[in-house]
Structures are given as C-alpha cells and as structure tokens.
N, C-alpha and C positions, 0 to 999 in steps of 0.2 A: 312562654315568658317573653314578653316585650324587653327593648333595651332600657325603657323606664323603670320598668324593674327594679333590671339587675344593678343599675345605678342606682337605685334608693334602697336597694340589698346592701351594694355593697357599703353606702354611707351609712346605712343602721350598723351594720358589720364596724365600719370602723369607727363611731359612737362609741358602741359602748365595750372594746376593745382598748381605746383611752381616756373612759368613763375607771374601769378596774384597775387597768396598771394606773393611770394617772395618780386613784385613790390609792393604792398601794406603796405606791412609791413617794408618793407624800404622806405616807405613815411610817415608812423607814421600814417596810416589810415587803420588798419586791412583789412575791407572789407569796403565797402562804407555807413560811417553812424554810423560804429560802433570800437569799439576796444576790442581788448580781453587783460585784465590785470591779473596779479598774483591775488590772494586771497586774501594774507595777506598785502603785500607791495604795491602795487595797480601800481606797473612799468609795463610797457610795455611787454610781452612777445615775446621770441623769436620764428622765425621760428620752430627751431630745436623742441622746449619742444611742440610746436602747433601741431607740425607732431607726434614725439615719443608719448608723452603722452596723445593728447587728440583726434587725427583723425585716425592714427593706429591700437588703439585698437578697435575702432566702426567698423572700415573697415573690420576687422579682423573676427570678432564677424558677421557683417552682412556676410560674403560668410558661415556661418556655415546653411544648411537646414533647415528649419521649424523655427531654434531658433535666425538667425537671423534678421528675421523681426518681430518678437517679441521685440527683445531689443532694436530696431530702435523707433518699438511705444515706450517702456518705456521709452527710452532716450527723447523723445518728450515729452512726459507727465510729466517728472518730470521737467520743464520748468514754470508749473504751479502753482509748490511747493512755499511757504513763499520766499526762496531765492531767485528763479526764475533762478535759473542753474539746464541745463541736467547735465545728467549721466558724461557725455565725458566732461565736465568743474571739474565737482569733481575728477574725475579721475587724471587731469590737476592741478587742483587747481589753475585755472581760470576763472573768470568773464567776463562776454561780457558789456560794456557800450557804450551809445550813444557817437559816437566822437564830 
C-alpha cells in the first residue's frame, strides 16, 4: 500500500464518518438509539465539540504504539464506573442517553 493510499483511505474514512454522524446529528438521533448531551445542561451536542473534544483526542491517543490501545481499554472500562461515562465523554463533558 503506497502513502497515496493510505491518504485517500484515510479521507474516504473520514467522508463518510461525517457523512452518518453529520446526518444523524442533524436528525436529532445521534447514533441510533442513542444521544449524546452536554453534562451539565443536558442540550444536544454539536458535531463540532463531538469531533474536537471528545473523538479526536482518543483518535489521537490510539495511533500512539503500545499506549494506545491501553487507553482504548481504559476508555472502555471506565464506562462501568457509578456515572457510566468513558474517558472521551469527560474529556467532552458529555453524556450518551437512550433517545
């Protein structure tokens, strides 16, 4: 796989990545089933703060070697915590509810 590729992988990848949420989230249905709300005001969240704050920095974090599929598990587990928000929702300071 050349680097031209993986660069038009990864732009298909993130097409239609915010092809679904975009639509999603402009239907007022996050993903299906669910919604992701602010913390404290419990409004709808935007695209933008879904992307910058709460899926960027995991993204980010996972391409690091050895450590980031370590903090992929931690992110998962602490889902199990009293709150029941990952790591990437506190980061956000957003909550995922049933829609």
């Amino acid at each position: 796989m050349t680097a031209g590729d993986t660069i038009a992988s990864a732009i298909i990848g993130l097409e239609s990545y915010l092809t679904v949420h975009g639509y999603l989230i402009t239907t007022n249905d996050q993903m299906v089933g669910i919604k992701m709300v602010d913390n404290t005001s419990g409004e709808l969240v935007s695209l933008a703060k879904i992307i910058v704050l709460r899926d960027l920095p995991m993204a980010s974090a996972n391409v690091i070697p050895f450590v980031g599929s370590r903090i992929s598990l931690i992110d998962i587990l602490a889902s199990f915590g009293s709150q029941q928000r990952c790591i990437h929702d506190h980061l956000a300071g957003t909550q995922v509810v049933r829609a």
